[in-house]
C-alpha positions as CSV (number, residue, x, y, z in Angstrom):
1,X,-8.8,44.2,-7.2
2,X,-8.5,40.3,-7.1
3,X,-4.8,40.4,-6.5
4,X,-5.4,42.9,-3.8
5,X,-8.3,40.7,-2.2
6,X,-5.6,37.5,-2.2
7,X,-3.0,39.2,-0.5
8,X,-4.9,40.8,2.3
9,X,-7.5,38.0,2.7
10,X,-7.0,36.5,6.5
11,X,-5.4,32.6,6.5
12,X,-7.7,29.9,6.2
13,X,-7.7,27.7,9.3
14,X,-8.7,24.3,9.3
15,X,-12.1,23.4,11.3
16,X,-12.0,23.1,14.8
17,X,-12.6,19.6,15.0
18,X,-11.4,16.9,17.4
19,X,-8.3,15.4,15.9
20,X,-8.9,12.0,14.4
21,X,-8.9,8.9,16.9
22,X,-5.7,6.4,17.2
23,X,-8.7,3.7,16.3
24,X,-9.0,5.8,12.5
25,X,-5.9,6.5,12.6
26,X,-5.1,2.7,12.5
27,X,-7.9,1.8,10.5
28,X,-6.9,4.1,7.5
29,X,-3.1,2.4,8.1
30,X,-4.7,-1.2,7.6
31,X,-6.6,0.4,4.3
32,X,-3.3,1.8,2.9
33,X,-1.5,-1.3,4.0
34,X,-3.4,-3.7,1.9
35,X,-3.7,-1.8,-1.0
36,X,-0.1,-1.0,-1.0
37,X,0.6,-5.1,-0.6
38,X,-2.0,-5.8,-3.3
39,X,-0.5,-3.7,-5.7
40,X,3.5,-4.9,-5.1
41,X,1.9,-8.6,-5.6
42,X,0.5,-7.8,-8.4
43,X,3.4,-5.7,-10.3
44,X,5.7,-9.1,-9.3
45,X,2.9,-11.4,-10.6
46,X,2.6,-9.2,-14.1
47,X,7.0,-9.4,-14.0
48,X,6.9,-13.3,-13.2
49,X,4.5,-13.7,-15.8
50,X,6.1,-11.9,-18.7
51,X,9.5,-13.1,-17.5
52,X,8.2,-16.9,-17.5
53,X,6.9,-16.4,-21.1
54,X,9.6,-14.6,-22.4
55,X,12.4,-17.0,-20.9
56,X,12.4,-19.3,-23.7
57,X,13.7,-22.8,-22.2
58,X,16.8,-20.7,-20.2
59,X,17.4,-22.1,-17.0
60,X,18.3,-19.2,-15.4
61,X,15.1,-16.9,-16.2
62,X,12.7,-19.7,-15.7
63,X,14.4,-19.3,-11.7
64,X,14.0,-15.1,-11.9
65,X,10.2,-15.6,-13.2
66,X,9.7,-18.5,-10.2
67,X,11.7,-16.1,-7.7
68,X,9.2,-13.0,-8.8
69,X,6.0,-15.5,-8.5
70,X,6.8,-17.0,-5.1
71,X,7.3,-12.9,-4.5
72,X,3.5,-12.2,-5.4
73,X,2.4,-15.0,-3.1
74,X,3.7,-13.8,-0.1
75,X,3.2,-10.6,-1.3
76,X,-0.6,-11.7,-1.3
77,X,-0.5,-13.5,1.7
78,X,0.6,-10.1,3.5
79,X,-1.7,-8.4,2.4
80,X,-4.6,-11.1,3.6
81,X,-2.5,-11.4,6.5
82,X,-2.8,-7.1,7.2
83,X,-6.4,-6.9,8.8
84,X,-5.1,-9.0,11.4
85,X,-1.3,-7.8,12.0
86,X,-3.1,-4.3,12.1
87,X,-5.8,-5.7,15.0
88,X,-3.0,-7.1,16.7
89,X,-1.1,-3.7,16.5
90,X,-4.7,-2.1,18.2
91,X,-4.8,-4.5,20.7
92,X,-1.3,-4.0,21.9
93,X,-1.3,-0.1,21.5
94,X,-4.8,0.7,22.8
């Protein structure tokens, strides 16, 4: 009876709502956005970190562990830097 009552049930349609605004539209962008910068910073802060410990006095990995922090810096000036790039984006679109 179940299996019958799935296969012959009528499709589920979503609500007839009003689609979502280009404003939430953008605003869920800027959410994603930063969290999405926040988290790349991060993972290249936790690399630069480990890689700067671990380098032991070698030239060259002391530059890769520098090269990964400077990455997490801009990384989390972006993502500082988002709220507005996205108001800028709203402004010009609308």
């Amino acid at each position: 009876m179940t299996v019958a009552g799935l296969v012959l049930a009528p499709p589920a349609f979503a609500a007839t709502g009003s689609a979502p605004s280009l404003n939430g539209v953008i605003s869920s962008l800027q959410v994603w956005l930063v969290g999405i910068l926040a988290g790349l910073a991060t993972l290249f802060l936790t690399i630069g970190g480990i890689r700067y410990l671990t380098a032991g006095g070698d030239p060259a990995e002391v530059e890769r562990a520098k090269t990964a922090l400077k990455s997490a810096a801009i990384g989390y000036a972006l993502a500082a830097l988002a709220p507005l790039l996205v108001s800028i984006l709203q402004s010009v679109v609308g």
